[in-house]
C-alpha positions as CSV (number, residue, x, y, z in Angstrom):
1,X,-49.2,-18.2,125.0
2,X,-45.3,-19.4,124.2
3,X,-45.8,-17.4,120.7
4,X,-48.1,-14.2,121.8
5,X,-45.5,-13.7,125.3
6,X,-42.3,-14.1,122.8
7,X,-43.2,-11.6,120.4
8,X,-45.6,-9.5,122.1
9,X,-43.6,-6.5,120.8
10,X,-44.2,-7.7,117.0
11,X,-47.7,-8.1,117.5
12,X,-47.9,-4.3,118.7
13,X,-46.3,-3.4,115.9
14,X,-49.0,-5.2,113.9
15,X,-51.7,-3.2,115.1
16,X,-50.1,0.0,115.5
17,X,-50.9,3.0,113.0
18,X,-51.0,6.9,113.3
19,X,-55.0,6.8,113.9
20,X,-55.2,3.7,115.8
21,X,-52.6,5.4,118.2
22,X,-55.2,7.9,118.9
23,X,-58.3,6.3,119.0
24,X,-59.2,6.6,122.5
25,X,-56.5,8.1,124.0
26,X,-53.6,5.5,122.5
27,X,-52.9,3.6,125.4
28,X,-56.2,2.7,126.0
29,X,-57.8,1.3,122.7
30,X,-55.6,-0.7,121.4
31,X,-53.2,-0.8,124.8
32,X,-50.1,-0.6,124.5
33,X,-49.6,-3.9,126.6
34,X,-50.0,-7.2,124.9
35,X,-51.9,-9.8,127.3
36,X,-53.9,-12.2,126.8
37,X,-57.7,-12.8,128.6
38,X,-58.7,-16.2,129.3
39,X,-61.7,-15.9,131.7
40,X,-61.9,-17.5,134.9
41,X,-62.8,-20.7,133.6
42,X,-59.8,-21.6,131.5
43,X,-57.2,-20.2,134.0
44,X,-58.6,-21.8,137.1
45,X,-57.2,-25.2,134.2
46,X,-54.0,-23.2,133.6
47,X,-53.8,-22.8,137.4
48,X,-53.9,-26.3,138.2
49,X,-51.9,-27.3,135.1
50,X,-49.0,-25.2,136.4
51,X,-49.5,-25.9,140.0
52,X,-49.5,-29.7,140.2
53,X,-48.9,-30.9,136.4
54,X,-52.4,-31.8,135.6
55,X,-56.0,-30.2,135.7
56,X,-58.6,-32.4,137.3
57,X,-61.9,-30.4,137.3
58,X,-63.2,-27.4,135.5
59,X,-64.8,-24.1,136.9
60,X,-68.6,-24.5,136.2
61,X,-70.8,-21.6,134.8
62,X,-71.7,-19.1,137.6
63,X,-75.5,-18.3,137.6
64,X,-76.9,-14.5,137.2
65,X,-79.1,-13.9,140.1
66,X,-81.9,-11.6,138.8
67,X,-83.8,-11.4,141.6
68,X,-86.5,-13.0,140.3
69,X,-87.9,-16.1,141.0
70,X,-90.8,-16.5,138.2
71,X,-87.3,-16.3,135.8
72,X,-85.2,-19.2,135.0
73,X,-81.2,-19.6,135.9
74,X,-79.5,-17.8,133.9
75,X,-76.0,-19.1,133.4
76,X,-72.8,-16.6,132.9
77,X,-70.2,-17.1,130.3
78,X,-67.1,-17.3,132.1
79,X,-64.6,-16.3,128.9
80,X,-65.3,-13.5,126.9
81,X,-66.1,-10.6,129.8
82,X,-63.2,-8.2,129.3
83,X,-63.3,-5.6,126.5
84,X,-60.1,-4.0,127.4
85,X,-58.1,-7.3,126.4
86,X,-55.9,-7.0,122.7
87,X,-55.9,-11.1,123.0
88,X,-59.1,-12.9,124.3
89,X,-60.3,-16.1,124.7
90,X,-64.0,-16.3,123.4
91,X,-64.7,-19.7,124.4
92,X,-63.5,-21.5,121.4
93,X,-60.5,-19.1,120.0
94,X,-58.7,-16.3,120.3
95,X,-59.5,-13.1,119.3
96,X,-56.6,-10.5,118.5
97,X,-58.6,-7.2,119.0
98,X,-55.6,-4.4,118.3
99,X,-56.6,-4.0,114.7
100,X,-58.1,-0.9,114.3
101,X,-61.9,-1.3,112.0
102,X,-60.2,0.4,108.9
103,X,-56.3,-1.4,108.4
104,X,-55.7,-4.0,106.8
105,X,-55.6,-7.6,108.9
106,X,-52.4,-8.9,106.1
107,X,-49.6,-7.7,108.2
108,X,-51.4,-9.0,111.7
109,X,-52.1,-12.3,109.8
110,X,-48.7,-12.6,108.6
111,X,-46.7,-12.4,112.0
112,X,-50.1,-14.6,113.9
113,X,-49.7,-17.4,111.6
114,X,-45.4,-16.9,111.7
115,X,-45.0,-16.9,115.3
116,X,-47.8,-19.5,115.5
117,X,-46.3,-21.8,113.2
118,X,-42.4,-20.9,115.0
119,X,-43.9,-22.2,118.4
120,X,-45.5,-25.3,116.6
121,X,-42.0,-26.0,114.9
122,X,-40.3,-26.1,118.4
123,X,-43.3,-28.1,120.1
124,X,-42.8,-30.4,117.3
125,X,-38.9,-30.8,117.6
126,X,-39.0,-31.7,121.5
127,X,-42.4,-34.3,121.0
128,X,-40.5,-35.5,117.6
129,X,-37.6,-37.0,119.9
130,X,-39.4,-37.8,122.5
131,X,-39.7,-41.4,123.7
132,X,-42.7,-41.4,125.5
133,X,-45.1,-38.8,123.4
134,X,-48.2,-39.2,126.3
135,X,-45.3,-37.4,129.1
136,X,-43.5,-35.5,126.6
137,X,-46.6,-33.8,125.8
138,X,-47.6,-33.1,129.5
139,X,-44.1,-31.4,130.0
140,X,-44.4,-29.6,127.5
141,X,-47.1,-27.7,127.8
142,X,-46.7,-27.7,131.5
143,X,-43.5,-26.0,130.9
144,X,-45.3,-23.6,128.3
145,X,-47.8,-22.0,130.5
146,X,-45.3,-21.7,133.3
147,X,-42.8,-20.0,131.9
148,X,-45.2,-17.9,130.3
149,X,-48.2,-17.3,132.5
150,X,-46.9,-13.6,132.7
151,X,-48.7,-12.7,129.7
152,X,-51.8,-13.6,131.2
153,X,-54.3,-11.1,132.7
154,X,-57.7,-11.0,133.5
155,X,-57.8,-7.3,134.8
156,X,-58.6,-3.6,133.6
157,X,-56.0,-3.4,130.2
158,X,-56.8,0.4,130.2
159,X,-55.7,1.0,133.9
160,X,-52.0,3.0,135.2
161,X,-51.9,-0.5,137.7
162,X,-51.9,-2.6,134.9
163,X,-49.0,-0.6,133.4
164,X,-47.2,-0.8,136.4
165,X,-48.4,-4.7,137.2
166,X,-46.7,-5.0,133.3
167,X,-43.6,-3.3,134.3
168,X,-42.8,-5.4,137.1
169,X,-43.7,-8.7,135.1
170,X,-41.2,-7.7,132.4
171,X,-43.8,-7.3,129.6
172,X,-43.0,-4.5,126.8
173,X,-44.9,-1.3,127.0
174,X,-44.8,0.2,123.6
175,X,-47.2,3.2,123.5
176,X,-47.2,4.5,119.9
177,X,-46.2,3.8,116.3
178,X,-43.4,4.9,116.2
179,X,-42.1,3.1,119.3
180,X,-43.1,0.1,117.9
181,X,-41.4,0.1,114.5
182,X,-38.2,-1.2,115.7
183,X,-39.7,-4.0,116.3
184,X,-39.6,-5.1,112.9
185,X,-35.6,-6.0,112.6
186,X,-34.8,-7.0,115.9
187,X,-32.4,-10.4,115.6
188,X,-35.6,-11.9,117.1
189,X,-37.8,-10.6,114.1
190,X,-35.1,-11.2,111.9
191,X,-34.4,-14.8,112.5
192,X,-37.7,-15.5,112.5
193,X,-39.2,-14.4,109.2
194,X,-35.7,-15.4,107.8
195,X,-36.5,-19.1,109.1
196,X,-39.8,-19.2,107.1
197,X,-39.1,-17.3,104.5
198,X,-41.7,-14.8,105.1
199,X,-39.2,-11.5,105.1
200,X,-35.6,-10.9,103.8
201,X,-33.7,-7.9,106.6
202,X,-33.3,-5.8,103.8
203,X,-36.9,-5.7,103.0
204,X,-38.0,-5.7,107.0
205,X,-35.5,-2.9,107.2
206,X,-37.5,-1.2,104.0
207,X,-40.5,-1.7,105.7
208,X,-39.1,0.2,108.7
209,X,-38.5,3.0,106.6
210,X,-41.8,3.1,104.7
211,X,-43.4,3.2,107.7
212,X,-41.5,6.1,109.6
213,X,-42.5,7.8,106.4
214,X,-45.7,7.1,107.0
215,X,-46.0,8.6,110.3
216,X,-44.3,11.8,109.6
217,X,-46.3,12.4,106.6
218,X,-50.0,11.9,108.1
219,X,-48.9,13.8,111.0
220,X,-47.6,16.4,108.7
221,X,-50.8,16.8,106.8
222,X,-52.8,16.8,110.1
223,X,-51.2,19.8,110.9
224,X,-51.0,21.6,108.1
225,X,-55.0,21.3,108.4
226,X,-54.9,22.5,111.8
227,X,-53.1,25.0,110.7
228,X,-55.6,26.4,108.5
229,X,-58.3,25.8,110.6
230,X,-57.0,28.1,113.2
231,X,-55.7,30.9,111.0
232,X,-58.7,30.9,108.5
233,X,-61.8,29.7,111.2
234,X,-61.1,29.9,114.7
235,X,-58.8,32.9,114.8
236,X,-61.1,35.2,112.5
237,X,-64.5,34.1,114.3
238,X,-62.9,34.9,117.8
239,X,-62.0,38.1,116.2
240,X,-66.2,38.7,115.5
241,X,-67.1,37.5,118.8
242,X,-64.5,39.7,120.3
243,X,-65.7,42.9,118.5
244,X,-69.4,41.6,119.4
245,X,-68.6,41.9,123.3
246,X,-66.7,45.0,122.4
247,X,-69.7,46.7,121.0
248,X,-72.0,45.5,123.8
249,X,-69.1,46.8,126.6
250,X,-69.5,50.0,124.7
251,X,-73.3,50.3,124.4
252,X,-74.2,48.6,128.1
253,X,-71.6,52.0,129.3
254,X,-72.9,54.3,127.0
255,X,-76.4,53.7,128.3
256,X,-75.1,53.1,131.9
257,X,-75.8,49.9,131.9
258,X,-74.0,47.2,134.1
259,X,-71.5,45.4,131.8
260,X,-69.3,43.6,134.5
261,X,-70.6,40.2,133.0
262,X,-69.7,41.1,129.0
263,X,-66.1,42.8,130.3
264,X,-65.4,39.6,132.1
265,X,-66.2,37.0,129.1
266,X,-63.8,40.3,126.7
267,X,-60.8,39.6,128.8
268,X,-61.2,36.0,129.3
269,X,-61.9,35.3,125.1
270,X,-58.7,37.8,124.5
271,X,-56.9,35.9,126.8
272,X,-57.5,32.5,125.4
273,X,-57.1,33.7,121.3
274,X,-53.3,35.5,122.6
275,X,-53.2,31.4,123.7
276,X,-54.2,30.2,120.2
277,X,-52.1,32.7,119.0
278,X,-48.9,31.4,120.7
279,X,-49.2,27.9,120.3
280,X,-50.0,29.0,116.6
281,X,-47.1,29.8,116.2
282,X,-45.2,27.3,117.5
283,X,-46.6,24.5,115.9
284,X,-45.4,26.4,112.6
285,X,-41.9,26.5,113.9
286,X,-41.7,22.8,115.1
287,X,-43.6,21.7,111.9
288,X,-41.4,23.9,109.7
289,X,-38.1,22.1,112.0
290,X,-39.3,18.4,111.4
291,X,-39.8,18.9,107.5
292,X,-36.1,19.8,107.4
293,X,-35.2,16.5,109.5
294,X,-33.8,14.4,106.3
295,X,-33.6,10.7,108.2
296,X,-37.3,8.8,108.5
297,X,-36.7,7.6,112.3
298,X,-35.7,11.0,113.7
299,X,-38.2,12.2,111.5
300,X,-41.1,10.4,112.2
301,X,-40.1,10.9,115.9
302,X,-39.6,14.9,115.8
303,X,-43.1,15.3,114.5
304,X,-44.5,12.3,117.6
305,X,-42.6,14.6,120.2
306,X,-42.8,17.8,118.9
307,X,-45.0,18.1,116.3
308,X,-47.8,16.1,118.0
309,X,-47.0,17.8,121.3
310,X,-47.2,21.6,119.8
311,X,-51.3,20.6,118.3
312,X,-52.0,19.1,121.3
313,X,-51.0,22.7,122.8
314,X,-53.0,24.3,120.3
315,X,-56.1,22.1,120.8
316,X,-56.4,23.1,124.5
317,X,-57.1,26.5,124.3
318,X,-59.6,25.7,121.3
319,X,-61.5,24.0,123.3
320,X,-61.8,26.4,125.8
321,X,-63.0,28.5,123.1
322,X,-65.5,26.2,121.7
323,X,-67.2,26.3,125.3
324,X,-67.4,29.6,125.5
325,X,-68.2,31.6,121.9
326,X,-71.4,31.9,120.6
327,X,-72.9,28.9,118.9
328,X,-74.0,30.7,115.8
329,X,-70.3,32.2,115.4
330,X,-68.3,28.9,116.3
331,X,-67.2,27.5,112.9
332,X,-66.9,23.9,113.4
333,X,-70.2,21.4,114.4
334,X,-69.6,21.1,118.4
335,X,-69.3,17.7,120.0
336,X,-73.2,18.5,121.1
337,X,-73.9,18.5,117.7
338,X,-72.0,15.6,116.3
339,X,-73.7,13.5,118.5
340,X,-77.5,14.6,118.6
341,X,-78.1,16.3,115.8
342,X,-76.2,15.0,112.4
């Protein structure tokens, strides 16, 4: 608890990347708020261990009630039940669940096993000296999960009461990549890796930069794809569907037929592609600003606010279209098809 609450903002930066950012909406999986889950067993122990120095009983297994009686008891697991938690108790360990399924688990290992092996070093100077060892340790861990039971929480980690539950205990909220770079040369961060001799500050501070590059560059090719998608795809195949409803707004008056239903879905599709259009356009302009950005930090922040912000612009109204253009014109698979039919 001492080492996950004291560098809570390290771990963060372990586990964040551009696509784990945006894996189900960024704050959400992984969230942006370290805590850790113990299950209702293990801090009804914590409970008692910080409210009168020692834990006398443990929480038993509650029983799943199934309703029926030819079944035997079936008893609950009281630890691992929350899914939303980056740091869980499983019932025999921790599991540090912020790593996306494609990065690399070095640099999470690295700072685990530093700030585990910190909070063991300072554990070990207080017991070292101490005169009773029996007592010492009691205090000690006593002191531990008091002054650190903030980081604990058994709740919803993907909730807005959580974030605001997080705020008031003091607990960093760091909700993308980039915010969670700085991380790395803190005099915190520093001293620490300095102490064990995992990490020099010039080559933390190199790391830094290689990331920020990192950020700007994936962001910049993600773009750049979007780019082409729109001007080469989406924009051209509006452009057929639009001259499709032309013709039949033509043909349904030429006949006298009632066309109220094709003029409506015309206006609406031109409406939505002079949308496309426009935010087209400005995420060429805020793209072409951030490549001319020389630092990495400002950088790797103008494409996160601006960059980031103009394709989420040009997404919307893309979607809109994808709901409403005929299927055999759409370029792209639909999310209908991605998940029933590849």
């Amino acid at each position: 608890m001492k080492a996950v609450d004291t560098h809570a903002d390290l771990l963060r930066r372990s586990a964040a990347d551009v696509g784990n950012d945006l894996r189900l909406g960024a704050d959400e999986a992984p969230p942006a708020i370290i805590s850790i889950f113990l299950g209702e067993q293990l801090e009804d122990v914590v409970k008692q261990l910080v409210e009168t120095g020692e834990a006398t009983h443990c929480m038993e297994k509650p029983v799943l009630e199934t309703g029926a009686d030819s079944l035997p008891d079936l008893l609950i697991d009281p630890t691992d039940r929350n899914r939303t938690s980056p740091f869980a108790f499983t019932g025999n360990k921790f599991e540090f669940r912020s790593v996306g399924s494609a990065d690399s688990i070095g640099d999470p290992n690295i700072i685990l096993n530093t700030i585990v092996a910190e909070a063991f070093c300072e554990a070990a100077d207080v017991l070292e000296k101490a005169d009773d060892f029996e007592n010492a340790v009691h205090d000690l861990i006593k002191e531990y999960l008091t002054k650190h039971q903030r980081i604990i929480f058994n709740g919803d980690g993907y909730s807005k009461s959580w974030v605001k539950e997080a705020e008031r205990r003091g607990l960093p909220n760091i909700p993308t990549m980039v915010d969670a770079i700085d991380a790395l040369t803190t005099d915190k961060a520093v001293k620490l890796f300095e102490k064990f001799s995992i990490y020099t500050k010039p080559e933390l501070e190199s790391r830094k930069e290689i990331l920020y590059e990192i950020y700007s560059k994936t962001i910049n090719i993600e773009a750049n794809c979007m780019i082409e998608m729109a001007k080469k795809q989406i924009i051209p195949a509006e452009l057929k569907f639009v001259k499709n409803l032309a013709e039949t707004v033509s043909l349904s008056k030429t006949i006298g037929s009632d066309c109220k239903v094709a003029e409506e879905l015309l206006v609406k599709v031109n409406d939505i592609l002079g949308q496309v259009n426009s935010a087209l356009i400005n995420l060429e302009t805020q793209l072409a600003a951030a490549k001319a950005i020389k630092g990495n930090k400002e950088k790797a922040f103008a494409y996160r606010d601006n960059v980031k912000t103009a394709m989420d612009a040009l997404r919307k109204p893309a979607d809109e279209l994808e709901k409403i253009t005929d299927k055999e014109i759409w370029p792209f698979p639909t999310y209908e098809d991605l998940l029933f039919e590849v």
